[in-house]
N, C-alpha and C positions, 0 to 999 in steps of 0.2 A: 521367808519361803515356807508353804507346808511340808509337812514332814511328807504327805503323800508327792506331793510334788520330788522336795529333794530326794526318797525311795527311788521316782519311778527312774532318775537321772541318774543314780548311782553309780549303775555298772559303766555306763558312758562315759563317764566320770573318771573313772577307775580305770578301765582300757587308754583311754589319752594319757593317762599319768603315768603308767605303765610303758605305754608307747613311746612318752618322748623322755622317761626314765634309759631306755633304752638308745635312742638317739643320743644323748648324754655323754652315755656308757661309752659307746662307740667313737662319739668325738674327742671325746678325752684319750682315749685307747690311742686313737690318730694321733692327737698332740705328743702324749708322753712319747712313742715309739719313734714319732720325725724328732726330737731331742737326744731319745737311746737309744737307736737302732736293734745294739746288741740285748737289748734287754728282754726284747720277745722269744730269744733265746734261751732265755733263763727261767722262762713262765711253763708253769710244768702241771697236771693236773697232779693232786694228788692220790696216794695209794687208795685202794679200797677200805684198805681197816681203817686209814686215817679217817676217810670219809662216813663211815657206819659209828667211830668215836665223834666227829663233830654232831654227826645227827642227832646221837644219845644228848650231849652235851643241849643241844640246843631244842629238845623235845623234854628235857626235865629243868629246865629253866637257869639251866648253867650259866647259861651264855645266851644274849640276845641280842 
């Protein structure tokens, strides 16, 4: 393939993989939860400071 070619496909590319990244996501979500019910119950967002410490973490290359 040329590189202008594979370029101009990229983002097309990139959104399907994203998309059915997401499909995925959700199927599994459905699996695990008809197995544990209770466990959606347990899923929690976290804090704010936690969330501003992973970011740091994962903007200085802590963590990837």
């Amino acid at each position: 393939m040329e590189l202008e070619e594979y370029v101009d496909h990229l983002r097309d590319r990139v959104d399907a993989a994203v998309l059915a990244s997401h499909g995925r996501r959700e199927q599994l979500r459905a699996e695990i939860l008809a197995d544990h019910p209770d466990l959606g119950a347990r899923i929690r967002r976290p804090p704010p400071g936690t969330m501003r410490w992973a970011r740091h973490l994962l903007r200085t290359g802590t963590v990837s």
